[in-house]
LOMI-93412 format. One record per residue (C-alpha): residue in three letters; residue number from 1; y, z, x. Coordinates in steps of 0.05 Angstrom, whole numbers. Example, Ala and Ser with C-alpha at 12.3 -4.5 7.8 and 13.67 -1.06 7.14 Angstrom:
% residues 2
<fifi res="Ala" n="1" py="-90" pz="156" px="246"/>
<fifi res="Ser" n="2" py="-21" pz="143" px="273"/>
END
This chain:
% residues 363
<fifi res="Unk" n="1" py="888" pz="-2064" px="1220"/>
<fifi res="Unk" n="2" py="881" pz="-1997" px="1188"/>
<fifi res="Unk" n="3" py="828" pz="-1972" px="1155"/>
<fifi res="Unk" n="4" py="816" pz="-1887" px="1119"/>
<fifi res="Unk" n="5" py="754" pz="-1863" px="1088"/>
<fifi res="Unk" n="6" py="770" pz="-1816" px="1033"/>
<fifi res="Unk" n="7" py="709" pz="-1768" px="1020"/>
<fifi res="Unk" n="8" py="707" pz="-1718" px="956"/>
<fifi res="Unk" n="9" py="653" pz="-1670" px="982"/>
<fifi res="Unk" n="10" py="639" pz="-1639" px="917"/>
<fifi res="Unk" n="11" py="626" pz="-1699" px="877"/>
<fifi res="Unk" n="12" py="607" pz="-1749" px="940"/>
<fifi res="Unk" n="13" py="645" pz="-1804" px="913"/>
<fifi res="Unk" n="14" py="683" pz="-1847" px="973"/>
<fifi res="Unk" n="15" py="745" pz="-1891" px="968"/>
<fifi res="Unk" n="16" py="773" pz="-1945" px="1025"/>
<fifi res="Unk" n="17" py="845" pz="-1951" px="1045"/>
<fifi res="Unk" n="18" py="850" pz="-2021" px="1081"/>
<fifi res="Unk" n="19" py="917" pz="-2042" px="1117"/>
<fifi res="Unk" n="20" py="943" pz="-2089" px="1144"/>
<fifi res="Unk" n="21" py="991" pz="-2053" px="1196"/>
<fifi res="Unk" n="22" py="1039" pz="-2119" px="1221"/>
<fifi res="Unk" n="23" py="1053" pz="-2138" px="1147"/>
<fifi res="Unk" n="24" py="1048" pz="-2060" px="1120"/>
<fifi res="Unk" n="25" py="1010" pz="-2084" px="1058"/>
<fifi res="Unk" n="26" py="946" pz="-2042" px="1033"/>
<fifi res="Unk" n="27" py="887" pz="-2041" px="995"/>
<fifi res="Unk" n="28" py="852" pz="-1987" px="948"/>
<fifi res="Unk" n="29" py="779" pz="-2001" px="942"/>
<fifi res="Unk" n="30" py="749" pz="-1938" px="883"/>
<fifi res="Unk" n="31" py="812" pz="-1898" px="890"/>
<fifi res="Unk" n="32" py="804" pz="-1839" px="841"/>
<fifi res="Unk" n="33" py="858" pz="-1812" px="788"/>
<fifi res="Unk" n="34" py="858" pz="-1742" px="806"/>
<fifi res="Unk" n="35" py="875" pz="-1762" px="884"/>
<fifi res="Unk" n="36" py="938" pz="-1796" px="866"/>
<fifi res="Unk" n="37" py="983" pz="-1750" px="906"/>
<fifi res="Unk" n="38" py="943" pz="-1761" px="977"/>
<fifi res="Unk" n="39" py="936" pz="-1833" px="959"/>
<fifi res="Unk" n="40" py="1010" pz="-1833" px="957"/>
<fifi res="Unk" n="41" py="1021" pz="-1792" px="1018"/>
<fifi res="Unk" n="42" py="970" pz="-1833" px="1055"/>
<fifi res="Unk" n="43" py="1013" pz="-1904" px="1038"/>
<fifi res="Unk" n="44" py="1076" pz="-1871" px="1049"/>
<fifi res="Unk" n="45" py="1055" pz="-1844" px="1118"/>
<fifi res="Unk" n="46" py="1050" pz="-1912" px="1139"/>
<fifi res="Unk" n="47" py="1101" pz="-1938" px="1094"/>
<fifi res="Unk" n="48" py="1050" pz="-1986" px="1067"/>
<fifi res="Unk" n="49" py="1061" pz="-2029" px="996"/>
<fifi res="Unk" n="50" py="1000" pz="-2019" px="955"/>
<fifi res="Unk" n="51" py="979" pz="-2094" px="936"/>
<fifi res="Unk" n="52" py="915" pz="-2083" px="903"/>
<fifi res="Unk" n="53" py="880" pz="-2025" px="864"/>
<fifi res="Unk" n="54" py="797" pz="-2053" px="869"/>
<fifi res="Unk" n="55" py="750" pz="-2017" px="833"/>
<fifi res="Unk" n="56" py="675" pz="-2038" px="847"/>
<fifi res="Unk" n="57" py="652" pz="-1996" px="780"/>
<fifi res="Unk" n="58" py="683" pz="-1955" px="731"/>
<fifi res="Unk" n="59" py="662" pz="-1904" px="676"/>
<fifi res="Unk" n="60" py="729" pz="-1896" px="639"/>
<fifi res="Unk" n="61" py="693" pz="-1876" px="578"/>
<fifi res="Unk" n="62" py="679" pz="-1807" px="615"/>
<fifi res="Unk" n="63" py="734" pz="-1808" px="649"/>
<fifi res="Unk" n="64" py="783" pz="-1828" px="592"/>
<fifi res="Unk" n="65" py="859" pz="-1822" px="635"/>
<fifi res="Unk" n="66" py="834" pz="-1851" px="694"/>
<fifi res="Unk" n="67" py="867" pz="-1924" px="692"/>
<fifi res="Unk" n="68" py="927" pz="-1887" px="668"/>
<fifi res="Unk" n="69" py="926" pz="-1846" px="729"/>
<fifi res="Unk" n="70" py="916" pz="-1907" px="776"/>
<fifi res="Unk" n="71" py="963" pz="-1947" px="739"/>
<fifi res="Unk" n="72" py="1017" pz="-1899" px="773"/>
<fifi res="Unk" n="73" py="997" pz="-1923" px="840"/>
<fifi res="Unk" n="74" py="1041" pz="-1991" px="823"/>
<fifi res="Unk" n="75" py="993" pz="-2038" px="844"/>
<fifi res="Unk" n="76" py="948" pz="-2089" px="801"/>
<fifi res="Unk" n="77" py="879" pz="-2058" px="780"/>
<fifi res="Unk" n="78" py="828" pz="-2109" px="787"/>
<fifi res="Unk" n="79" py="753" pz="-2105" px="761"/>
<fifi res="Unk" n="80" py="696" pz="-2135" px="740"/>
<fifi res="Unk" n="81" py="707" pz="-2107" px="668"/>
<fifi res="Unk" n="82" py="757" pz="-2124" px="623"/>
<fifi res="Unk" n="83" py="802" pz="-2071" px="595"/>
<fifi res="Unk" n="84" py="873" pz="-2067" px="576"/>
<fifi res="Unk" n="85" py="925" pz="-2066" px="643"/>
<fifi res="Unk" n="86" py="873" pz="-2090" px="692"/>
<fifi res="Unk" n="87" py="858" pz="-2159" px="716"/>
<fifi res="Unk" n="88" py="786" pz="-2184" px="721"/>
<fifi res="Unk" n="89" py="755" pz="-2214" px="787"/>
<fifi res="Unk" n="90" py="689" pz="-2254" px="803"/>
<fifi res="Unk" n="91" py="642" pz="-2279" px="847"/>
<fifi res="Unk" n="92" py="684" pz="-2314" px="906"/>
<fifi res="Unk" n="93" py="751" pz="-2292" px="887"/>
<fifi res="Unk" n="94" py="797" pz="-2285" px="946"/>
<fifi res="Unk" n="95" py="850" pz="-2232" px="942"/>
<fifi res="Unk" n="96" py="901" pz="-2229" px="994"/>
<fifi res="Unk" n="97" py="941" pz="-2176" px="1027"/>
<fifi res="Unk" n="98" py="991" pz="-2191" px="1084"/>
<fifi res="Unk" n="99" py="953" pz="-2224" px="1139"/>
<fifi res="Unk" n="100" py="882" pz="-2202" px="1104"/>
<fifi res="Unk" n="101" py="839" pz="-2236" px="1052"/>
<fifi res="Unk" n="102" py="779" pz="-2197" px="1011"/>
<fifi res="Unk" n="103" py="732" pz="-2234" px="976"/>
<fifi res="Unk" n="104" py="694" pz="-2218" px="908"/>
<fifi res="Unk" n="105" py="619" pz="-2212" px="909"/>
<fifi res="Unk" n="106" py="591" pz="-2206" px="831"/>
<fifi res="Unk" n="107" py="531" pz="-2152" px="850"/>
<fifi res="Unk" n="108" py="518" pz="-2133" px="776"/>
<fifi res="Unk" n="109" py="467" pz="-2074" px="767"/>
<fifi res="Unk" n="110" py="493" pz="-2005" px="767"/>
<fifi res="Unk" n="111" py="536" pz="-2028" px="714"/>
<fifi res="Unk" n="112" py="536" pz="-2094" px="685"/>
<fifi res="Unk" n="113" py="595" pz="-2116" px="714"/>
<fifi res="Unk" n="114" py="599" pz="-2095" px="784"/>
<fifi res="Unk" n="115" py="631" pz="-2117" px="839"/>
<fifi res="Unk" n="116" py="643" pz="-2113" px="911"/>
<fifi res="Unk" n="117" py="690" pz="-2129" px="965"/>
<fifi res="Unk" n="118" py="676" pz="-2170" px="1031"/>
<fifi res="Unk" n="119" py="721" pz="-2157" px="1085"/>
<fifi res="Unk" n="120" py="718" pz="-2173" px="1156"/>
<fifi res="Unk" n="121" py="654" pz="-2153" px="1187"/>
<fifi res="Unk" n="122" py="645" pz="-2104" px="1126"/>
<fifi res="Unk" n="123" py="634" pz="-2097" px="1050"/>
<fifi res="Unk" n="124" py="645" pz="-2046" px="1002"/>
<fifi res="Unk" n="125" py="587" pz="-2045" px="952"/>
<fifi res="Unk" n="126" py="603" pz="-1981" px="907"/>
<fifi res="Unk" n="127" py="531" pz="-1957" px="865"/>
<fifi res="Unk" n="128" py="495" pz="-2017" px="888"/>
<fifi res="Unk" n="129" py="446" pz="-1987" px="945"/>
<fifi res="Unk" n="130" py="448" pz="-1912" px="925"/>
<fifi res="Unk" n="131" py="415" pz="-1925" px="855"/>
<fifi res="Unk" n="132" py="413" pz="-1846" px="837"/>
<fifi res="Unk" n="133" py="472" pz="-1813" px="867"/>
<fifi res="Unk" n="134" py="537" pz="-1832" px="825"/>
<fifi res="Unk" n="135" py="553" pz="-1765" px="791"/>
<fifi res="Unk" n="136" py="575" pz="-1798" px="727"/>
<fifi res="Unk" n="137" py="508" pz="-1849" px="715"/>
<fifi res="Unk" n="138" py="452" pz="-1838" px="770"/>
<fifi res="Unk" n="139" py="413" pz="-1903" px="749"/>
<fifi res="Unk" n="140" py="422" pz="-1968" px="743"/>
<fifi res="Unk" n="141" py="434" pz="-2000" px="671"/>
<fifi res="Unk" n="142" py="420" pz="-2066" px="700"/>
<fifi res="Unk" n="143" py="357" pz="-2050" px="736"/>
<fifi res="Unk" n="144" py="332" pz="-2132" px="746"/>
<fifi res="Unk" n="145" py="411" pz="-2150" px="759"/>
<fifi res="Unk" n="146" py="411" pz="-2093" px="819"/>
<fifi res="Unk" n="147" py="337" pz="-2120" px="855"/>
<fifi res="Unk" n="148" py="371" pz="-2189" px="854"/>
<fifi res="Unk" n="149" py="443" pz="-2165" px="876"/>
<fifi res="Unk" n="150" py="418" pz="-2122" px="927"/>
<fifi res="Unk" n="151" py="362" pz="-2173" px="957"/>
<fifi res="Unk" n="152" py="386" pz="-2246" px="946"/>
<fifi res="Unk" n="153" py="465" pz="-2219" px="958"/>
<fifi res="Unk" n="154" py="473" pz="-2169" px="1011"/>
<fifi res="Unk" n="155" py="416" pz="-2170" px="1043"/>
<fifi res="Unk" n="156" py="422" pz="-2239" px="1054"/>
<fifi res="Unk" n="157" py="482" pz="-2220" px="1101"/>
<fifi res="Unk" n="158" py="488" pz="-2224" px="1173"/>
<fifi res="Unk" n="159" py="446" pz="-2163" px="1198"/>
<fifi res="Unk" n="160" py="508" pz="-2136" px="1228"/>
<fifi res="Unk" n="161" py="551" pz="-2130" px="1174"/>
<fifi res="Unk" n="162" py="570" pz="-2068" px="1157"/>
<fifi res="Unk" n="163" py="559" pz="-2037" px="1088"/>
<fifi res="Unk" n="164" py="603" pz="-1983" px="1048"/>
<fifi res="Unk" n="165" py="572" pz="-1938" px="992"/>
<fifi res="Unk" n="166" py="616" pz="-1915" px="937"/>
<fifi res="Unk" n="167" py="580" pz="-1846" px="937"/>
<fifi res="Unk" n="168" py="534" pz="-1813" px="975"/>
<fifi res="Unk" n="169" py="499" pz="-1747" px="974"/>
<fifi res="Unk" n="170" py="499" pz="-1740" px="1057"/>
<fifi res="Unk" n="171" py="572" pz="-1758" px="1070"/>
<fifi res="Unk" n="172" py="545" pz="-1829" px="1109"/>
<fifi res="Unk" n="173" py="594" pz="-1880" px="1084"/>
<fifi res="Unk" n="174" py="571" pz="-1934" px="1121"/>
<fifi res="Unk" n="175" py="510" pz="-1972" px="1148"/>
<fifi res="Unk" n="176" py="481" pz="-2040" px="1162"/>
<fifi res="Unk" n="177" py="448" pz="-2094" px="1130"/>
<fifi res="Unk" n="178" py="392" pz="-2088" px="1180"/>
<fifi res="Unk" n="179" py="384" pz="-2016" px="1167"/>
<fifi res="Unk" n="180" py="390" pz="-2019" px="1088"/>
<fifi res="Unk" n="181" py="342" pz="-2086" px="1096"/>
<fifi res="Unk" n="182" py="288" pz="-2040" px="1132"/>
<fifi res="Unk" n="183" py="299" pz="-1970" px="1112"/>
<fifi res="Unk" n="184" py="329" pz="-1970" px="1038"/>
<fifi res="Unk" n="185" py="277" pz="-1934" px="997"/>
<fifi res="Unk" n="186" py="293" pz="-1972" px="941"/>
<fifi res="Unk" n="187" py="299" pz="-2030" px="960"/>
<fifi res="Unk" n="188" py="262" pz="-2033" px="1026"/>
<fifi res="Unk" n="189" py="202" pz="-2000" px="1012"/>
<fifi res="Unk" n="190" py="189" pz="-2019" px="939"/>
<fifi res="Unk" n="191" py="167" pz="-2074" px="908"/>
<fifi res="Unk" n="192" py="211" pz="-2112" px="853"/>
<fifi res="Unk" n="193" py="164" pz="-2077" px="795"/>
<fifi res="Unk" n="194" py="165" pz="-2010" px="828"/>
<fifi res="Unk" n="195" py="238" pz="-2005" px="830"/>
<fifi res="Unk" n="196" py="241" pz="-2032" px="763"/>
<fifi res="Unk" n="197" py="188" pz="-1981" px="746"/>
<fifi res="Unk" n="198" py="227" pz="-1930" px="788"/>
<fifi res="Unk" n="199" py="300" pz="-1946" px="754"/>
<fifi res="Unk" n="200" py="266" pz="-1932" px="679"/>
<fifi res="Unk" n="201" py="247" pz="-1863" px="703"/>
<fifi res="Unk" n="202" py="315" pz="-1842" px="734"/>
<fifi res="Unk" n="203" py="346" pz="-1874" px="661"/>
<fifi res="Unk" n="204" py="292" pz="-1834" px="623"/>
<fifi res="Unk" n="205" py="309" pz="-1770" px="657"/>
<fifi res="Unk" n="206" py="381" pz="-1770" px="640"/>
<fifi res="Unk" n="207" py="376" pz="-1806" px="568"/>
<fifi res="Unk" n="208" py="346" pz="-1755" px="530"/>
<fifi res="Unk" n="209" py="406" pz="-1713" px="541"/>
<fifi res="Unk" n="210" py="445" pz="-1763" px="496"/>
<fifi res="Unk" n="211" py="402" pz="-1772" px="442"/>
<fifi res="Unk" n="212" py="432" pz="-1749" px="381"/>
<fifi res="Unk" n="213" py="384" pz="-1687" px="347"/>
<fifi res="Unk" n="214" py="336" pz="-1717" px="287"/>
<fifi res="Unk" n="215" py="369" pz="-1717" px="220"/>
<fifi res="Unk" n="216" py="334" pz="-1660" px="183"/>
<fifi res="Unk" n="217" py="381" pz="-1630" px="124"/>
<fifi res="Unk" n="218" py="454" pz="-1649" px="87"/>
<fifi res="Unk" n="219" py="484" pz="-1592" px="124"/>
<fifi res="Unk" n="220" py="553" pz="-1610" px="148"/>
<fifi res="Unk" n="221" py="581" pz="-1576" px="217"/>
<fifi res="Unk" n="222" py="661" pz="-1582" px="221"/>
<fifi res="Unk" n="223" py="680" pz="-1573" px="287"/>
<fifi res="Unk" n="224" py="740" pz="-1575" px="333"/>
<fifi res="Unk" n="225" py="759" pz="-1658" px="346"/>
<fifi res="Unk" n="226" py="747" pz="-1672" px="412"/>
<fifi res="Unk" n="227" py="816" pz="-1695" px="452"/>
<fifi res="Unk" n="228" py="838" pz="-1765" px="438"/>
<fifi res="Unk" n="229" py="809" pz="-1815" px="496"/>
<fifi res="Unk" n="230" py="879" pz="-1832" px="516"/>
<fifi res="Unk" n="231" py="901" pz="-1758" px="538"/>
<fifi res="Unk" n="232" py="931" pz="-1749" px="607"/>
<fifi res="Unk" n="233" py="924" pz="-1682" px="646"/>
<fifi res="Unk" n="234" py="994" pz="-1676" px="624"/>
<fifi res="Unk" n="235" py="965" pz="-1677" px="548"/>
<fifi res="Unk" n="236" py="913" pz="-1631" px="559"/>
<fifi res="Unk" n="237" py="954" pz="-1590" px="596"/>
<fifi res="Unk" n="238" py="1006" pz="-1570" px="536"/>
<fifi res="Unk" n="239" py="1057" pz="-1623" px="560"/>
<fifi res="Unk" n="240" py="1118" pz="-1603" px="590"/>
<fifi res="Unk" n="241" py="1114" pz="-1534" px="564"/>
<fifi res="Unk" n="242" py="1035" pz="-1529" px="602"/>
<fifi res="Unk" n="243" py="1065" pz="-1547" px="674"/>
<fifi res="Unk" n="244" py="1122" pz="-1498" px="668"/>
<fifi res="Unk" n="245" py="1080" pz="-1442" px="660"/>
<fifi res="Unk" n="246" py="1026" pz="-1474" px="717"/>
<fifi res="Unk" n="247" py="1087" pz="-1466" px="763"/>
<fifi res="Unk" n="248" py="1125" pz="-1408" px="742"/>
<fifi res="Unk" n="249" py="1059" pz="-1367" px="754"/>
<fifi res="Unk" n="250" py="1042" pz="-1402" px="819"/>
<fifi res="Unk" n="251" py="1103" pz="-1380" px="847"/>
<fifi res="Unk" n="252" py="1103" pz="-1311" px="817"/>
<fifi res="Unk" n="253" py="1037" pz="-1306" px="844"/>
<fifi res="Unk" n="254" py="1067" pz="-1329" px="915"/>
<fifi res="Unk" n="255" py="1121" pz="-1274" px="905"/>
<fifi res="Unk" n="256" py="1070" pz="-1210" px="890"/>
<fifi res="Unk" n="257" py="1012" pz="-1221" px="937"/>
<fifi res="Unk" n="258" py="1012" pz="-1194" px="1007"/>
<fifi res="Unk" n="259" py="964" pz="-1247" px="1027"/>
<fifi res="Unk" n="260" py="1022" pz="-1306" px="1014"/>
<fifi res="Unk" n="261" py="1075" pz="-1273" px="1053"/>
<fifi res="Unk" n="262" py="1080" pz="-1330" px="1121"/>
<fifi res="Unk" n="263" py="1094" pz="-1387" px="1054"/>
<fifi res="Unk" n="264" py="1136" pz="-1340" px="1017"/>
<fifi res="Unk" n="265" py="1178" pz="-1329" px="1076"/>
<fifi res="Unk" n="266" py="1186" pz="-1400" px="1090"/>
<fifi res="Unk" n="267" py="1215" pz="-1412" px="1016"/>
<fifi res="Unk" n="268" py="1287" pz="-1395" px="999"/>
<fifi res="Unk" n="269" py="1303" pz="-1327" px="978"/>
<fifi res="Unk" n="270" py="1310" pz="-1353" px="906"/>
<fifi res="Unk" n="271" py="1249" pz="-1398" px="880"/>
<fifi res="Unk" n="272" py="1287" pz="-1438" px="826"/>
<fifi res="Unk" n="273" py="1301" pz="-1499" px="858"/>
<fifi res="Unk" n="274" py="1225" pz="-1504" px="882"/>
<fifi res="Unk" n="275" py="1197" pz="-1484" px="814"/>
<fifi res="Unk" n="276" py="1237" pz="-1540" px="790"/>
<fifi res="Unk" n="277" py="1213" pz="-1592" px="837"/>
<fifi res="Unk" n="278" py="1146" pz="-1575" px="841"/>
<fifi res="Unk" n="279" py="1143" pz="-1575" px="765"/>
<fifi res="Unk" n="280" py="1184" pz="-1648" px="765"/>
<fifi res="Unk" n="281" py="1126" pz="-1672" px="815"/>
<fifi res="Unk" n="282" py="1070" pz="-1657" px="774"/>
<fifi res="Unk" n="283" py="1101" pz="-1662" px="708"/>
<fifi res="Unk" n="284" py="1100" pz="-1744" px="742"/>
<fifi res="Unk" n="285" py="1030" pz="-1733" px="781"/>
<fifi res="Unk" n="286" py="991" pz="-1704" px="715"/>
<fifi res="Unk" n="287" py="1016" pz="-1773" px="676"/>
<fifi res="Unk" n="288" py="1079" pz="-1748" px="646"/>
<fifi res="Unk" n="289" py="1147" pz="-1765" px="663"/>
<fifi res="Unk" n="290" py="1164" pz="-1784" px="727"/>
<fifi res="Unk" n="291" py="1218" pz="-1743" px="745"/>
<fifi res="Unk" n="292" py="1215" pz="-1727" px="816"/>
<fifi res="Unk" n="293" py="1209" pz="-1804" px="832"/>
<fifi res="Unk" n="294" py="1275" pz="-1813" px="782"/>
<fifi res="Unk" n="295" py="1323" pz="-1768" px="818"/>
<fifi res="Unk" n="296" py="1284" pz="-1778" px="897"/>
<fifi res="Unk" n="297" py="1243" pz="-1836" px="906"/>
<fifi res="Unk" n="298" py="1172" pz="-1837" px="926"/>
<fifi res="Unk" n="299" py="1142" pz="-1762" px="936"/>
<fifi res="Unk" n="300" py="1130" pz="-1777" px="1018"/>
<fifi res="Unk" n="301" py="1093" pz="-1711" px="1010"/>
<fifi res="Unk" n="302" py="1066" pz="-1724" px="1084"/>
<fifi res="Unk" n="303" py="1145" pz="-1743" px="1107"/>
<fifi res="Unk" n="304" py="1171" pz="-1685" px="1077"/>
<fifi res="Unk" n="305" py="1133" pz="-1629" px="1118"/>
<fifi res="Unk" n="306" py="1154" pz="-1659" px="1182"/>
<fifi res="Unk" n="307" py="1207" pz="-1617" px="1194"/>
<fifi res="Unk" n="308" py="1163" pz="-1553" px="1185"/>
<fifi res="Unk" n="309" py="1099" pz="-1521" px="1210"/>
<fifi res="Unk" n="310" py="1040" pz="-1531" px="1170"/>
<fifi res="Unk" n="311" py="994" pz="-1487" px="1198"/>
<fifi res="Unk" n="312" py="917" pz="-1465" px="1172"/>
<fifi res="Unk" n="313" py="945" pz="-1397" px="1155"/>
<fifi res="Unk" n="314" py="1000" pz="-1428" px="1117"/>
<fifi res="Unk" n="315" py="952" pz="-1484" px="1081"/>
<fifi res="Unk" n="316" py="912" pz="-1435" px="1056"/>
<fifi res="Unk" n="317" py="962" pz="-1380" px="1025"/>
<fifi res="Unk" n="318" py="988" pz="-1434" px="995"/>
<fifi res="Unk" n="319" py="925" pz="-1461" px="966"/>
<fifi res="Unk" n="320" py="907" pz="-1382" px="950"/>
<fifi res="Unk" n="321" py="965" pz="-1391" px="904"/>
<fifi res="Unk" n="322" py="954" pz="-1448" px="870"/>
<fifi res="Unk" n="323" py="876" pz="-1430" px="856"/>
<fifi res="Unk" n="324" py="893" pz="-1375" px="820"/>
<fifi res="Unk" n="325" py="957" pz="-1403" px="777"/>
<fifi res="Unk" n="326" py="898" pz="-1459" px="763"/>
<fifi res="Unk" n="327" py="849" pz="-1417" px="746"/>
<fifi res="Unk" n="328" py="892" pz="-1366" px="701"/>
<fifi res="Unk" n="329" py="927" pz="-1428" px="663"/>
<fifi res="Unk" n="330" py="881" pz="-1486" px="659"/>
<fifi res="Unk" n="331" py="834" pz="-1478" px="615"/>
<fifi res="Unk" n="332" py="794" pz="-1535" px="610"/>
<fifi res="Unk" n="333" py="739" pz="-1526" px="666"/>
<fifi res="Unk" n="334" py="721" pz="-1597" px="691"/>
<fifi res="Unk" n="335" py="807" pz="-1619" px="708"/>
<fifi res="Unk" n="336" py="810" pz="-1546" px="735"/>
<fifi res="Unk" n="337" py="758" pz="-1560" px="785"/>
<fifi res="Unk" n="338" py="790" pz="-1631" px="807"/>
<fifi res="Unk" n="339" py="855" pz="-1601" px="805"/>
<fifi res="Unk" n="340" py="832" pz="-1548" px="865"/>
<fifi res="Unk" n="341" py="790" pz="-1602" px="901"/>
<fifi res="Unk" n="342" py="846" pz="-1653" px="899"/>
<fifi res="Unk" n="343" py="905" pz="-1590" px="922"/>
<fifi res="Unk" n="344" py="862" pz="-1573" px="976"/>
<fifi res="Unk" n="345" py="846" pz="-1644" px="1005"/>
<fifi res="Unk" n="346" py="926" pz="-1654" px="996"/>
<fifi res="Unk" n="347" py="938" pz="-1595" px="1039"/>
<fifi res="Unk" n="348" py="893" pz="-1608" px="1091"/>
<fifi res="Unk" n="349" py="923" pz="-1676" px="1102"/>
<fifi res="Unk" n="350" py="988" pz="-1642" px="1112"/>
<fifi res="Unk" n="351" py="973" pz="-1595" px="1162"/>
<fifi res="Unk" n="352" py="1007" pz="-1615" px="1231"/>
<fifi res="Unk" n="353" py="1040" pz="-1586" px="1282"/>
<fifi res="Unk" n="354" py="1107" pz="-1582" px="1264"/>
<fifi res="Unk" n="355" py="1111" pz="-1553" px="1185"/>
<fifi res="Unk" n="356" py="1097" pz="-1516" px="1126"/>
<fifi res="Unk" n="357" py="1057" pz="-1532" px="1068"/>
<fifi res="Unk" n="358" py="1101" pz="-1491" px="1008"/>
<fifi res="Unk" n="359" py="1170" pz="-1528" px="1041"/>
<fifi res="Unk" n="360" py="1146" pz="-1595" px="1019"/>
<fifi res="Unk" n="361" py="1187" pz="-1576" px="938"/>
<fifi res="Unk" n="362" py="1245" pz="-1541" px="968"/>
<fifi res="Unk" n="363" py="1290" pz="-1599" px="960"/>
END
C-alpha cells in the first residue's frame, strides 16, 4: 500500500493519492487542476498507472477548466454529478485498482450529489463534516441531506474508522468516527433543527453577495464579456504566444539577478534549449498542446532531477524567478496566485539530495 496527503495551505483543500504498490495502480481522490504537474511527478516517482480520477464534490461552474485539466491526468473521472467526460458513481459502487477495491457511499449534502470513498479502515468524505470551510461554497445546499449523511451514514461506522476531510482550515486531514461522533460541533453538539437552523445562516451570509442589484431604471451598462467557461490557462494566458513570453522573461530574469546565480550556473551557457522545453511543458501543463509529452514521454519531473542537487538555496532562486515572470506577465490575479502556490509545492517535492531544481528543462 501507498498512500500521500496532498495539502494546499492557502486554500486548505486536501487530495488522497492511494496505491497499490505490488500492482503499481493508483487512485486520485479531489485531485485539483492547477496541481497537475506534482500529481504527475508523484505517479511517476513510483511509476504508478493512474486508474481512477474520484472527485467527492465539484464546483466546475467556478472553476470552469478544471475537468479539462484533470482530464490530462489519463485516467476516468468519476462523480456523483453528471457532466460531459466523466462517469457517474453511487451508493455501493465498487471501483477497483490492482489488488484494492473502493466503495461508493452517496453522502449528499454539501452539494446535492456528493460522494465519498470507503477504503480499508478509512473514508474520504470531502465537505461532508466541515460544513463551513470549502473556499468555493462554505455551506451546505443540502442542509437535511448532510444531518442524514453525516448521522445515519458515517457515523454509523465502526468507531475506528478513520475519516478524511476534503478541506480543512487547521491542516488535520484525518480523524475518527468516535471523535467526529462526540466532538463535531455540528453534528455532535447540535440538534437536527439547530444545524438546520445553523446551515440557513452560513447560506444567508454568503447569498446576498449573489443577488443581482434591484432593477431601478432602462439604463444599459456594456461591459467587457466575461471569458468563455471553456478557457484553459493556456486561453487566458494568450495561447502560445502568452507562454513564450512567461518563459522568455523567467529566464531573462534568471540571467540579470544576482540572487539566481547557484541555478543560473547550473543551466547551460546558452538558455535556448531550456526556454524551449520549459515552454513545450507548460504550453502541455496550462491545457494546450502537449508537446513535451510528444517528442519525450511523460514529464518524470521528480526522475529528471536525480542526477542533480536540488538544494533549498537552489529551490528557491528558482522559484524567485518564476514569481516574478508570474507576476509581471499574468495578469489575471486568481490563476496567478495558483500558479505560484502550485510552482512552489512542485519545487519542494523536488528537493533531494542529489539535484537541481532549474536542470529539470535542460533536455
Amino acid at each position: 500500500m501507498y498512500f500521500r496527503i496532498i495539502h494546499d495551505e492557502t486554500s486548505g483543500e486536501m487530495s488522497y493519492l492511494l496505491a497499490d504498490a505490488d500492482a503499481r495502480e493508483a487512485v486520485l481522490v479531489d485531485p485539483r487542476g492547477r496541481d497537475l504537474p506534482l500529481l504527475q511527478s508523484l505517479l511517476a516517482e513510483r511509476d504508478l498507472r493512474l486508474r481512477w480520477v474520484l472527485r467527492t464534490h465539484q464546483h466546475d461552474a467556478l472553476l470552469p477548466q478544471e475537468l479539462a485539466l484533470l482530464a490530462r491526468l489519463g485516467a476516468t473521472i468519476r462523480q456523483g454529478q453528471d457532466a460531459v467526460g466523466v462517469q457517474t458513481i453511487g451508493q455501493g459502487d465498487l471501483l477497483a485498482f490492482g489488488n484494492e477495491v473502493v466503495t461508493v457511499l452517496a453522502t449528499p449534502g454539501h452539494t446535492e450529489a456528493c460522494r465519498s470513498f470507503a477504503w480499508r479502515d478509512r473514508v474520504f468524505c470531502g465537505g461532508l463534516l466541515d460544513v463551513d470551510t470549502c473556499p468555493h461554497q462554505p455551506y451546505p445546499v443540502a442542509p437535511e441531506a448532510q444531518w442524514d449523511s453525516v448521522r445515519q451514514r458515517v457515523f454509523t461506522l465502526a468507531d475506528e474508522t478513520l475519516l478524511f476531510v476534503g478541506h480543512t482550515r487547521h491542516a488535520q486531514a484525518v480523524t475518527t468516527v468516535l471523535q467526529q461522533r462526540r466532538w463535531n460541533p455540528f453534528f455532535a453538539g447540535q440538534s437536527r433543527d439547530e444545524f438546520l437552523t445553523h446551515a440557513a445562516t452560513l447560506r444567508h451570509a454568503t447569498q446576498p453577495l449573489l443577488k443581482p442589484k434591484p432593477f431601478t431604471d432602462m439604463t444599459i451598462t456594456i461591459t467587457k464579456a466575461a471569458p468563455p467557461p471553456t478557457q484553459t490557462p493556456y486561453d487566458v494566458l494568450g495561447g502560445a504566444a502568452g507562454v513564450q513570453r512567461l518563459v522568455q522573461r523567467f529566464y531573462a530574469l534568471m540571467d540579470e539577478l544576482p540572487e539566481a546565480y547557484r541555478v543560473r550556473s547550473m543551466h547551460p551557457e546558452d538558455l535556448q534549449g531550456s526556454a524551449q522545453s520549459l515552454f513545450e511543458f507548460l504550453s502541455g501543463w496550462f491545457g494546450g498542446p502537449d508537446l513535451y509529452a510528444q517528442k519525450h514521454g511523460h514529464p518524470r519531473l521528480r526522475m529528471r532531477h536525480n542526477p542533480y542537487t536540488v538544494g533549498p538555496v537552489e529551490r528557491d532562486e528558482w522559484l524567485l524567478c518564476m514569481t516574478q515572470a508570474l507576476s509581471e506577465q499574468v495578469a489575471d490575479a486568481p490563476l496567478r496566485d495558483h500558479l505560484i502556490r502550485t510552482f512552489s509545492q512542485i519545487a519542494d517535492h523536488l528537493v533531494n539530495s542529489q539535484g537541481q531544481v532549474a536542470a529539470a528543462f535542460n533536455d
